[in-house]
N, C-alpha and C positions, 0 to 999 in steps of 0.2 A: 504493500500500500504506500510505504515511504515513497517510493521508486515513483510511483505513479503523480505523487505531491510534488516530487521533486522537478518531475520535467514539466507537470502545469506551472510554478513558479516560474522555470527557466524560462519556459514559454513566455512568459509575462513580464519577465526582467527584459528580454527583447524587443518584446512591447514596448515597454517603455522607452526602452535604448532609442526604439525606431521614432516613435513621438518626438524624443527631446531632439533628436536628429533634425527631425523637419523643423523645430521651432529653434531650434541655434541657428540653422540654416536659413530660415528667413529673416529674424530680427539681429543674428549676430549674438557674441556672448556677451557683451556690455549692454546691449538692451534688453538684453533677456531678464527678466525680474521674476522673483520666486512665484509669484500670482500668478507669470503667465504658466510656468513651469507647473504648479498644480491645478490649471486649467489645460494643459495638453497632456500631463498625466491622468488628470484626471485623482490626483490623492490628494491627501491633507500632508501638512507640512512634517508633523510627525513623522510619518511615513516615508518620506522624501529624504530627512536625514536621517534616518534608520533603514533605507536601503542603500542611500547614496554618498551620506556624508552633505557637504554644503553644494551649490552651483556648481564650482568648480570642479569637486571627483564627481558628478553627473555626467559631465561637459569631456572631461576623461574616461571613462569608462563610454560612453557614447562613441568618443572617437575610435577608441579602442574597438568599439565593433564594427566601425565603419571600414577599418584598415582590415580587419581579419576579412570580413565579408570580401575587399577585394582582392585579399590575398588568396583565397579562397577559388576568387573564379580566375585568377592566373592560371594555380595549379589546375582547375581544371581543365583550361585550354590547354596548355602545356600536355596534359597528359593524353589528349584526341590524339596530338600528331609528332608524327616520328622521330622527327630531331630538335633540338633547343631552338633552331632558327626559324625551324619554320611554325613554332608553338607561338613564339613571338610577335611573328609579324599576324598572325592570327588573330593572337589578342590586340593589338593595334587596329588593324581591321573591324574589328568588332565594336573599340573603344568611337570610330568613327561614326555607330550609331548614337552615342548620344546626344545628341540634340531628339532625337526621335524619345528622347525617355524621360522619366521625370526630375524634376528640377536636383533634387539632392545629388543623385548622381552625372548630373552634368560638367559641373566646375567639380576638380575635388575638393570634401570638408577639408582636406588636411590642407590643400595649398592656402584655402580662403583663410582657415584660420591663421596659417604661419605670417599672412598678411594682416589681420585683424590684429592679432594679442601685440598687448605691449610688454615692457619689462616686468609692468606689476604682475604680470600673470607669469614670470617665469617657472611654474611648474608647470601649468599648462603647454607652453609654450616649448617647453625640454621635452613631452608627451608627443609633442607634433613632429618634432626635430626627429625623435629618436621610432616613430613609426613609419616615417617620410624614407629614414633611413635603413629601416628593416627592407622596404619596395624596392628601392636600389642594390642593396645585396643579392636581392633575389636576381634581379637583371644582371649583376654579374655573374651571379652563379650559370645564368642560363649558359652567357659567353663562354664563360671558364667552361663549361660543359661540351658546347658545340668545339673548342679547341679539344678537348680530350678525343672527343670521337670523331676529330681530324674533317670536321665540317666546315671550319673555318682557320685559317692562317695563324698559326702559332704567335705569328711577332705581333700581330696585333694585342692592342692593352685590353682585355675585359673590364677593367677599374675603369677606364675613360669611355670605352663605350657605354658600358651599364649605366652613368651618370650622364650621356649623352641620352642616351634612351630617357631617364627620367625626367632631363631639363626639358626633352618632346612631347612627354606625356603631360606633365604640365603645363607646356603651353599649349597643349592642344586640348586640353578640357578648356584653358582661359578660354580660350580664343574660340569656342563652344558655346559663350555664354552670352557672346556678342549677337545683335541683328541678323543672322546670317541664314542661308538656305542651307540645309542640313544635307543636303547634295557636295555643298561645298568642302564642310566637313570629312565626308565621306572620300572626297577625291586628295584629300588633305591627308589622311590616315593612309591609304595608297598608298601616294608618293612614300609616307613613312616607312610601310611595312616593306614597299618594294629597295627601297633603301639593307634595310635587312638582309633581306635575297641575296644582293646583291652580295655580300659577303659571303654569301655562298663558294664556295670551292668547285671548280667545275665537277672535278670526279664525284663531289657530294650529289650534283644535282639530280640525280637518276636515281641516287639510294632511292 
């Protein structure tokens, strides 16, 4: 019976995760006020620091699911297709549907907030830094990968690509949030993933 309590809670702490998402996400974290917070939860304030702690570990834990969730759907592209590069440029491709999707995942939370917090927030702010920088390891790992199994060129740097990859993905959500035809996007993400390709090894391309 535990078992069965434990994952309706889970279920419900995501809940919640998912609420505070959308409402950091429209008013930002300095406009956010507790009011509004137990009107998108929907709890008493009670409740809110006894799940959460104050604004702040909400605002943390919220991001934290927002990075796992997209850590989440990397791996999963990654794992459809055969080799690192080409799981990559996959997910890039994919990423160029958002403008098609809704608003939270368009821009990422993580860029927008590393833009928003100021000093006063440095714990927050150290939380963004250091899940910004979990996405980047993973993109060098892919590299470091695709050189193992001789898919791409040894002498090339994985650490400058992986970081080249994330300064793109970055700007290609911004750059997602602007007036723009979602066609354009799309042909934008392209250019990106075939970029990738292109690092491709010829003898790789047939694997």
């Amino acid at each position: 019976m535990g078992h069965i309590m434990s994952r309706t809670a889970l279920y419900n702490r995501h809940d919640a995760l998912e609420r505070a998402l959308q409402l950091f996400w429209q008013k930002g974290f300095h406009a956010t006020s507790l009011k509004d917070i137990e009107q998108a939860l929907d709890m008493r304030p009670g409740s809110i620091y006894a799940a959460f702690g104050n604004k702040e570990g909400l605002f943390q834990e919220a991001l934290e699911y927002y990075a796992r969730l997209g850590l989440t759907e990397l791996e999963r592209v990654l794992s459809h297709h055969e080799t690192p590069l080409l799981g990559l440029a996959a997910y890039i491709r994919q990423l160029g549907g958002i403008r098609d999707k809704a608003l939270p995942s368009r821009a990422c939370m993580l860029v927008k907030s590393l833009l928003e917090l100021g000093a006063r927030e440095q714990t927050a702010l150290t939380k963004v830094e250091m899940l910004l920088a979990g996405m980047e390891a993973r993109f060098i790992e892919c590299f470091k990968e695709a050189q193992s199994v001789g898919e791409m060129d040894s002498e090339l740097d994985p650490v400058r690509l992986g970081r080249r990859l994330q300064a793109e993905v970055m700007g290609l959500r911004a750059f997602a949030q602007r007036d723009i035809e979602s066609s354009t996007v799309h042909a934008l993400a392209e250019d990106m993933a075939l970029s990738i390709e292109a690092l491709r090894l010829d003898d790789s391309v047939n694997a």
